[in-house]
BADREN-907172 format. One line per field, with one value per residue (C-alpha): residue in one letter; x, y, z. Coordinates in Angstrom, 1 decimal. Each point is the difference from the previous one (the first is absolute). Layout:
<atoms>
code: c(a, ...) .
xx: c(X, ...) .
yy: c(Y, ...) .
zz: c(Z, ...) .
</atoms>
This chain:
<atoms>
code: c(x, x, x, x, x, x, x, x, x, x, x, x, x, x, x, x, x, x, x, x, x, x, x, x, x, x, x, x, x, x, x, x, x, x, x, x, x, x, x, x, x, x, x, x, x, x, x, x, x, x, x, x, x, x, x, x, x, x, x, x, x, x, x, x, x, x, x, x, x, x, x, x, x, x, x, x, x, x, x, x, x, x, x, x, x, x, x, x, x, x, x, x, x, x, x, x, x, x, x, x, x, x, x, x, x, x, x, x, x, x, x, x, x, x, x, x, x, x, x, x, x, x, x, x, x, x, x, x, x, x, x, x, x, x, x, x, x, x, x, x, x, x, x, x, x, x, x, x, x, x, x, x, x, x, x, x, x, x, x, x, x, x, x, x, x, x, x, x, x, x, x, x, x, x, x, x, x, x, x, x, x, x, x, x, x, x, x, x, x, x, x, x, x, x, x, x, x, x, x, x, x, x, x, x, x, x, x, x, x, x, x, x, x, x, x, x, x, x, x, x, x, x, x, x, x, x, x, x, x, x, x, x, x, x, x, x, x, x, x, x, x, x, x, x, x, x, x, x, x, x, x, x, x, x, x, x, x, x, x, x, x, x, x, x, x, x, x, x, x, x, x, x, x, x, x, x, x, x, x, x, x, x, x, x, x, x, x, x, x, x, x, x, x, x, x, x, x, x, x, x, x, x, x, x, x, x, x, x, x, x, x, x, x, x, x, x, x, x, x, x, x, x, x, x, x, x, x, x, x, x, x, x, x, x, x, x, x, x, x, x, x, x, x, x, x, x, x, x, x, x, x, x, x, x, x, x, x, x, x, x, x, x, x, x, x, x, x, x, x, x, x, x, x, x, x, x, x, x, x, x, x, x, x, x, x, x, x, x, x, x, x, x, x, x, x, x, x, x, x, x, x, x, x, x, x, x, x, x, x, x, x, x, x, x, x, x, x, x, x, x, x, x, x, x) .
xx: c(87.8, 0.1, -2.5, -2.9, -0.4, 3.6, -1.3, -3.2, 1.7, 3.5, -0.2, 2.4, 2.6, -0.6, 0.5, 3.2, 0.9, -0.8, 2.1, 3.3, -0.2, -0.7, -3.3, -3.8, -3.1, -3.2, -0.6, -2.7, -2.1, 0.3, -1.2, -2.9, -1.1, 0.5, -2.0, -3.1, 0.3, -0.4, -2.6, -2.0, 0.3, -1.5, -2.8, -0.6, -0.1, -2.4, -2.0, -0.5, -1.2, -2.3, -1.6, 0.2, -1.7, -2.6, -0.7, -1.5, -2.4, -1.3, -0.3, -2.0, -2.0, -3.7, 0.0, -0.5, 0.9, 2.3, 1.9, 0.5, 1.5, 2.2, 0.8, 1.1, 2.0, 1.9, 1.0, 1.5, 1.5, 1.3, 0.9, 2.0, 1.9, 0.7, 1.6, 1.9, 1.4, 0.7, 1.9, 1.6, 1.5, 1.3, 2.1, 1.2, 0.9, 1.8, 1.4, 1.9, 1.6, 1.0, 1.6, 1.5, 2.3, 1.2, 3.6, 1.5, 1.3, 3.4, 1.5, 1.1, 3.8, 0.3, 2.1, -1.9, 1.4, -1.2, 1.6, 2.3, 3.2, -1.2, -0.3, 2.4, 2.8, -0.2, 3.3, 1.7, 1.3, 2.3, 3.4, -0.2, 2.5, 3.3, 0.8, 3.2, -2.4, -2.0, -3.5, -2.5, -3.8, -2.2, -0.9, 2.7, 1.1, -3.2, 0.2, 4.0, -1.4, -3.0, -1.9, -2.5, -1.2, -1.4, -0.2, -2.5, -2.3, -0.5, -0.6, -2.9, -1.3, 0.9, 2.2, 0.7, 0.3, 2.9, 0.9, 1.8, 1.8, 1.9, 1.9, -1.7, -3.1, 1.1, 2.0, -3.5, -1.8, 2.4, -0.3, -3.6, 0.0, 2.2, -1.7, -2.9, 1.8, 1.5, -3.3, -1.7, 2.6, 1.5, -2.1, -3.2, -2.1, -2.4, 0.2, -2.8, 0.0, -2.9, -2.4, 2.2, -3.5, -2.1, -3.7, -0.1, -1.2, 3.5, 1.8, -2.6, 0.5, 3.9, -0.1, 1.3, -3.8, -0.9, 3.3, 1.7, -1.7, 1.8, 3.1, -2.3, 0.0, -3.9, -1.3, -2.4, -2.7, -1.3, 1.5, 3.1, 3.7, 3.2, 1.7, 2.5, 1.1, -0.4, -1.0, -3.8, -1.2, 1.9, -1.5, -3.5, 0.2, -2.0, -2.0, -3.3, 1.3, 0.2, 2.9, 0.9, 2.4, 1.6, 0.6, 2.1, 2.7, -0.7, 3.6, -0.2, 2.3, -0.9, 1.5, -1.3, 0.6, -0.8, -1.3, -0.3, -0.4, 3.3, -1.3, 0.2, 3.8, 1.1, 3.3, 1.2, 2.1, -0.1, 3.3, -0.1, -3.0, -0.5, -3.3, -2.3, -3.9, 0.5, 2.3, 0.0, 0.0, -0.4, -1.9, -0.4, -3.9, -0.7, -3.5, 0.9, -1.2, -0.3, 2.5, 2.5, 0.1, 2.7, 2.2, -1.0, 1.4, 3.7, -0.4, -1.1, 2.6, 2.8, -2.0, 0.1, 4.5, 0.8, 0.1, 2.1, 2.7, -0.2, 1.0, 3.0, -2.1, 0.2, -3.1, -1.2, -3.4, -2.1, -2.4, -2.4, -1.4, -3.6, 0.4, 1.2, -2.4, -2.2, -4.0, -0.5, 2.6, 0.7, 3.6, 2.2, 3.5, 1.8, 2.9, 2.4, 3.0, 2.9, 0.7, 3.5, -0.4, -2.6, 1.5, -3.1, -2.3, -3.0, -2.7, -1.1, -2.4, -2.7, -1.1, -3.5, -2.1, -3.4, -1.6, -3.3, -0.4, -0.1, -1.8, -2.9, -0.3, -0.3, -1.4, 2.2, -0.3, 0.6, -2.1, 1.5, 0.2, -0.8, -3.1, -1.3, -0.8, 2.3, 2.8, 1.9, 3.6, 3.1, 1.4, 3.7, 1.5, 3.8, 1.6, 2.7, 0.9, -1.0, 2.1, 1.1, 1.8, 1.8, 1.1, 1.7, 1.5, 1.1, 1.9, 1.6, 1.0, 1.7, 1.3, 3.7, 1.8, -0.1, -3.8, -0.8, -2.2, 0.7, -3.1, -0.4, 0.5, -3.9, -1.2, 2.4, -2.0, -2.5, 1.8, 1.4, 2.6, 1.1, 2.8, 0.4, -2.1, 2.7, 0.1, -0.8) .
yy: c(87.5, -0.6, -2.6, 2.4, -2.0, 0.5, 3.8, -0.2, -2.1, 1.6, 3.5, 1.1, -2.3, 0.3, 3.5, -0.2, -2.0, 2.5, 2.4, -2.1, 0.6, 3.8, -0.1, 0.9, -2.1, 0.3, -2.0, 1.4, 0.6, -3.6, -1.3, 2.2, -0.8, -3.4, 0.4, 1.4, -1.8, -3.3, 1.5, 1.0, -3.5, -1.3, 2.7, -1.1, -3.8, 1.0, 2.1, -2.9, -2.7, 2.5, 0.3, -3.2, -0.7, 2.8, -1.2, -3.7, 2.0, 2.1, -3.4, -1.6, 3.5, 0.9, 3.0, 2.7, 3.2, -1.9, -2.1, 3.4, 1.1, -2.7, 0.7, 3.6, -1.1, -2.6, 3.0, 2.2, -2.6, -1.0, 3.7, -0.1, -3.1, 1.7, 3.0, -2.0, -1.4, 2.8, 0.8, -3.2, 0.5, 3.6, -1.7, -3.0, 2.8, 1.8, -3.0, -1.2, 3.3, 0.5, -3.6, 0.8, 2.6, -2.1, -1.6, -3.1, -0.5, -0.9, -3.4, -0.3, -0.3, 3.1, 2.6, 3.3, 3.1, 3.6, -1.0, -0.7, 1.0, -2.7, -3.1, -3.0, -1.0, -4.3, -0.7, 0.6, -2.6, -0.3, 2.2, 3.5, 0.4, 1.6, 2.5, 1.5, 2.7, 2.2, -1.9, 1.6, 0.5, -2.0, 3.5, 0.6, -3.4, -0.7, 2.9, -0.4, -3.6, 0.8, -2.0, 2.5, 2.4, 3.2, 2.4, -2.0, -1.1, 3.4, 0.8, -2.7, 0.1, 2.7, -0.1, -2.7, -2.0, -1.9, -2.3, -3.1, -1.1, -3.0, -1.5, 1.9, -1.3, -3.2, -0.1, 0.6, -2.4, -2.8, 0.9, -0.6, -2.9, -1.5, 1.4, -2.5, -2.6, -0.6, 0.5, -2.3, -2.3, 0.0, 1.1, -1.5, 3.1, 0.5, 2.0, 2.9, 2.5, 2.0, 3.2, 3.1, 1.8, -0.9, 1.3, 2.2, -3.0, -1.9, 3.6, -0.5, -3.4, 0.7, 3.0, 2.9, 1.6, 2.2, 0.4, 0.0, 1.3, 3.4, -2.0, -2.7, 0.6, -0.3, -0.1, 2.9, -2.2, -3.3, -1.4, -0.7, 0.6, -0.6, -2.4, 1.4, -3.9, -2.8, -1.3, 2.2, -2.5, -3.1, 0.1, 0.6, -3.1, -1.8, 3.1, -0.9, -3.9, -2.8, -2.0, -3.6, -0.3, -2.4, 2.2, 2.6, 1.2, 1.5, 1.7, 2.5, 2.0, 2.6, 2.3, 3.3, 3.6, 2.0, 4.0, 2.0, 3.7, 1.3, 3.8, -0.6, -0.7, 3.2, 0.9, -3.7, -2.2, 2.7, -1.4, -3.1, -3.1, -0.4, 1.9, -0.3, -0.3, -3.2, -3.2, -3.9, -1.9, -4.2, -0.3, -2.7, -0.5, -2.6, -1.0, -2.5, -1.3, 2.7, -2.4, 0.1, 3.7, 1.2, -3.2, 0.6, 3.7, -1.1, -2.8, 3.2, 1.8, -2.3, -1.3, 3.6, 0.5, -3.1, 2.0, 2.5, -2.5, -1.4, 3.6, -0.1, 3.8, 1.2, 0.1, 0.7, -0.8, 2.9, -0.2, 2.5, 1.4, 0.7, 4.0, -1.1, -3.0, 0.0, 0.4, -3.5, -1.8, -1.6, -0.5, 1.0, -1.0, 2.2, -1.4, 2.5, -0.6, 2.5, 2.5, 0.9, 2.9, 1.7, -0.7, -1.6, -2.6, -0.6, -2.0, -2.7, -2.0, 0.4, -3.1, 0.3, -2.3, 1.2, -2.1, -0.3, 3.2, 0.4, -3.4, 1.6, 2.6, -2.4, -2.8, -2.7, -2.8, -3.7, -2.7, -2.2, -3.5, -0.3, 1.3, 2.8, 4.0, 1.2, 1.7, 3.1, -0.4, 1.7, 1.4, 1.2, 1.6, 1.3, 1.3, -2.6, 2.0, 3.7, 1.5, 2.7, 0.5, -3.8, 1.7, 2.8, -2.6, -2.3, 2.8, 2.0, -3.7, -1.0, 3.0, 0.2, 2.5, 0.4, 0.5, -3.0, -2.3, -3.7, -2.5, -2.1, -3.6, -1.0, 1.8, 0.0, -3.1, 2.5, 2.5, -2.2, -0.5, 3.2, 1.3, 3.3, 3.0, 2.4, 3.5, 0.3) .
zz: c(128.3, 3.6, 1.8, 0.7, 3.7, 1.1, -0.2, 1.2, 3.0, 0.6, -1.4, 2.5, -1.3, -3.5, 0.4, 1.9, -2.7, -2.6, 1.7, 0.0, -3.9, 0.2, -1.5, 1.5, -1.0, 0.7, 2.5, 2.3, -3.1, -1.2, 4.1, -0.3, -3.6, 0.9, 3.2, -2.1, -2.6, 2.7, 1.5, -3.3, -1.0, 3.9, -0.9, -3.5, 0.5, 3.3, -2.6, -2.6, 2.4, 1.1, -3.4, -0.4, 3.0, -1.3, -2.9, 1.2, 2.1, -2.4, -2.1, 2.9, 0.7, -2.0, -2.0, 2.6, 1.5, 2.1, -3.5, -1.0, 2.6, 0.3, -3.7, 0.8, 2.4, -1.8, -3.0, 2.9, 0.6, -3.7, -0.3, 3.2, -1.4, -3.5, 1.8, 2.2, -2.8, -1.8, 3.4, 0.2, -3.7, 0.7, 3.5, -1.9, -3.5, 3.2, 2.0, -3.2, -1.0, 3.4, 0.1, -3.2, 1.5, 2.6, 0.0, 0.6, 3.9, 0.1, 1.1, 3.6, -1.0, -2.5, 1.8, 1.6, -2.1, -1.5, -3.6, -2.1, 2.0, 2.5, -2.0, 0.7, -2.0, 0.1, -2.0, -2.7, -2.6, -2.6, -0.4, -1.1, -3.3, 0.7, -3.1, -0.8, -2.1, 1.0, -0.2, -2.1, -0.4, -2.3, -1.5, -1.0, -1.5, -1.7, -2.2, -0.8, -0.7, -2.3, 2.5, 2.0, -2.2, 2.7, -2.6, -2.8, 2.8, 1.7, -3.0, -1.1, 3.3, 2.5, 3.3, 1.5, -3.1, -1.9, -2.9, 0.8, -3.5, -1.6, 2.4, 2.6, -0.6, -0.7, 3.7, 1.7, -2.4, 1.1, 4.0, 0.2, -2.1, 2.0, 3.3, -1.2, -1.3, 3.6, 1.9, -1.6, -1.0, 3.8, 2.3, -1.2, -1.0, -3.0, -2.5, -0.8, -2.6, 1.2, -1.6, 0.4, 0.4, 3.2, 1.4, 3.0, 2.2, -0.8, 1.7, 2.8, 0.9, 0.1, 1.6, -2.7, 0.1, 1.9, 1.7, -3.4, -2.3, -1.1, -0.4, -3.1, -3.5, -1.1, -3.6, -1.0, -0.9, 2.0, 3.1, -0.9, 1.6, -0.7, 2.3, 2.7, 0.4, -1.0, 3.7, -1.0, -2.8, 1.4, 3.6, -1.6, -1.9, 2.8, 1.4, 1.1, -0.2, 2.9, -0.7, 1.4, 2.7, -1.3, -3.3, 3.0, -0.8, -3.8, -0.9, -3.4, -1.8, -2.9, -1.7, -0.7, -1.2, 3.1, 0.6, 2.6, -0.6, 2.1, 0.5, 3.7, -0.7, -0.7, 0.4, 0.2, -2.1, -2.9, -1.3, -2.0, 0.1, 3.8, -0.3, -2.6, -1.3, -1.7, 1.2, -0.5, 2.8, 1.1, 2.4, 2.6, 1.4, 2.9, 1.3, 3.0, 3.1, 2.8, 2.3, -2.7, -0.7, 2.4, -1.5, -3.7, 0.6, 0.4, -2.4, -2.4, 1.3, -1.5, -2.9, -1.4, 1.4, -1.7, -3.2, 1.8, 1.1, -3.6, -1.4, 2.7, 0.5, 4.0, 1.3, 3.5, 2.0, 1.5, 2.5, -0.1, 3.2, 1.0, -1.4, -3.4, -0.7, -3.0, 0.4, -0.4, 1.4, 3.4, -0.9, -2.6, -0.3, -2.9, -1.9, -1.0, -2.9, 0.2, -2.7, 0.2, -2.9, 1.9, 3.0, 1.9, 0.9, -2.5, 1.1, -3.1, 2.3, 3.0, 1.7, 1.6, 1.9, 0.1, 2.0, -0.6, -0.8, -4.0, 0.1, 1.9, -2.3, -3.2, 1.9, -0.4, 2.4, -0.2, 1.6, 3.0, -0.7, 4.1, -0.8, 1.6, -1.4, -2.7, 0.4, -1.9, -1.4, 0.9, -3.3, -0.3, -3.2, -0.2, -3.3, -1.7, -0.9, -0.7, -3.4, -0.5, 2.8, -0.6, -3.0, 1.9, 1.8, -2.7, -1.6, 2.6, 1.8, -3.4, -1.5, -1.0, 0.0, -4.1, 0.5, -1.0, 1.9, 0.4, 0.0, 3.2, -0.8, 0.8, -2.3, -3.2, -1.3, -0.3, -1.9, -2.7, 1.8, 0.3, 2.3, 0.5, -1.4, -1.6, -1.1, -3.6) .
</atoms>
């Protein structure tokens, strides 16, 4: 959520702004409810001192045509308060939805574009794989291998659906546990495992409701939802909290199955597991100190490609431009692993700095040790990194050309020491 006086003071800017990313807001509605609802306060507080005032007089006054009087007048006046606040509540109920639906302004330095066609490759890393085969797709390799199992799981579950088995599930099993094991044996983060159901104020105060909502899963009875990420139930750990600054920065990772209801997808990655209502993913979630933001972003950045260069898996980093930045974000840098079977780039991780806008939405804000009025957080959250499309990249990377697929050398501790996934 953006500071509600940057709009009441520089509409014209935030606006400008807002149309760098392609979107509209309401921004002349918010000034005006703002404006009234200012001015119904002035009125109000005018209105109680006024009773106030009132109601010593009629103490001091003798019973009288005149006391009563002065006692009518001070229920008009009671009656004019309790509309006024009926008022007030109705601007404030309309103030916050209207804030709700406002985005994120983007960062000086992220590049002006309509979408996706205009984002800005950074570099790319690591050596593509020379083959003297013809490189295959994971979908096809995972069911000569007996590892992805398409038919079963449209069958339990629908489209969009899959079985990952034996070694297969094993593989993805030993990524993420790895994944953690370096985050928070390297890189100094801690470990959640959080709910995989959260209420609708945890969506709110990360931004997936109201924006979102069509995309959520939601249980048919009480306010529950399934997670989209992990980053929902890890950045409201400290909602409505004031943290020390000396406790800044707070580095988590979690791991979580993810879903996202991928209707709005149609057409898209139908072949294989790129697409899909349900994923695992480790997460990384930062709460930091606004100065540090911009810095923590690149640190973030590698933190997450240091698996990548680990792998030996090409990767590249992709700056997104104003048109193809998320709701919430300020700036996002995608990291994209190359799939040589499908012939593309797949992205497996979006690092966001959000400023302080997520933060404003939960309420999270830490407490200078200057002194001085509280401040909110900058959080920042990047997948490290998102499966399943590190499996894709695993076994199209590694495959031989006897279908089988050998097991990078970071993670074979992990598979029992395993080295190559053969054909049956």
């Amino acid at each position: 959520m953006l500071d509600l006086r940057l709009i009441r003071e520089q509409p014209d800017f935030v606006k400008a702004e807002i149309a760098k990313l392609g979107e509209a807001a309401p921004i002349d509605e918010i000034v005006e409810l703002d404006r009234r609802r200012r001015e119904i306060l002035t009125e109000v507080e005018q209105l109680r001192a006024d009773r106030n005032e009132g109601s010593r007089e009629i103490g001091r006054k003798p019973a009288g045509p005149e006391r009563e009087a002065q006692i009518s007048a001070m229920r008009e006046l009671g009656d004019r308060i309790e509309a006024l606040d009926a008022e007030l509540k109705e601007v404030d109920d309309g103030l916050d939805e209207r804030l709700m639906t406002v985005p994120n302004l983007p960062d000086p330095d992220v590049p002006v574009g309509a979408g996706e066609d205009e984002n800005v490759v950074l570099g790319e890393f690591g050596e593509r794989r020379t083959f003297d085969f013809a490189p295959r797709p994971h979908w096809e390799l995972g069911e000569e291998l007996g590892i992805i199992d398409f038919e079963r799981g449209v069958k339990i579950s629908g489209s969009r659906f899959y079985l990952l088995r034996g070694a297969g599930a094993r593989l993805q099993r030993a990524m993420i546990s790895w994944f953690l094991d370096v985050h928070t044996t390297e890189q100094g983060f801690s470990e959640v495992y959080p709910p995989a159901l959260v209420r609708t104020e945890a969506l709110v105060g990360t931004a997936q409701i109201p924006k979102f909502t069509d995309a959520q899963y939601k249980t048919t009875t009480g306010d529950h939802w399934l997670v989209p990420t992990a980053e929902v139930p890890v950045t409201n750990m400290y909602a409505g909290e004031i943290l020390d600054e000396a406790a800044l920065p707070i580095y988590h990772c979690a791991y979580s199955p993810c879903f996202r209801r991928e209707q709005f997808s149609a057409g898209r990655d139908v072949r294989g597991i790129k697409r899909g209502h349900q994923f695992d993913k480790v997460e990384l979630v930062k709460f930091v100190h606004p100065e540090q933001s911009n810095d923590e972003l690149y640190k973030l950045l590698n933190q997450a490609s240091l698996l990548l260069d680990r792998l030996e898996i090409p990767y590249r980093h992709l700056q997104m431009c104003t048109g193809d930045l998320s709701f919430v974000a300020a700036k996002k840098i995608d990291i994209e692993v190359w799939a040589p079977g499908c012939d593309e780039w797949l992205e497996v991780s979006s690092c966001s700095n959000f400023r302080d806008f997520q933060a404003r939405r939960a309420g999270i804000r830490f407490r200078p040790e200057a002194g001085g009025a509280n401040q909110f957080v900058h959080t920042l959250n990047g997948s490290a990194l998102a499966l399943p499309r590190m499996m894709i990249a695993v076994i199209e990377n590694y495959q031989n050309e006897d279908g089988s697929i050998t097991i990078p050398d970071v993670l074979r501790p992990y598979m029992g020491s395993v080295e190559r996934i053969e054909p049956a």
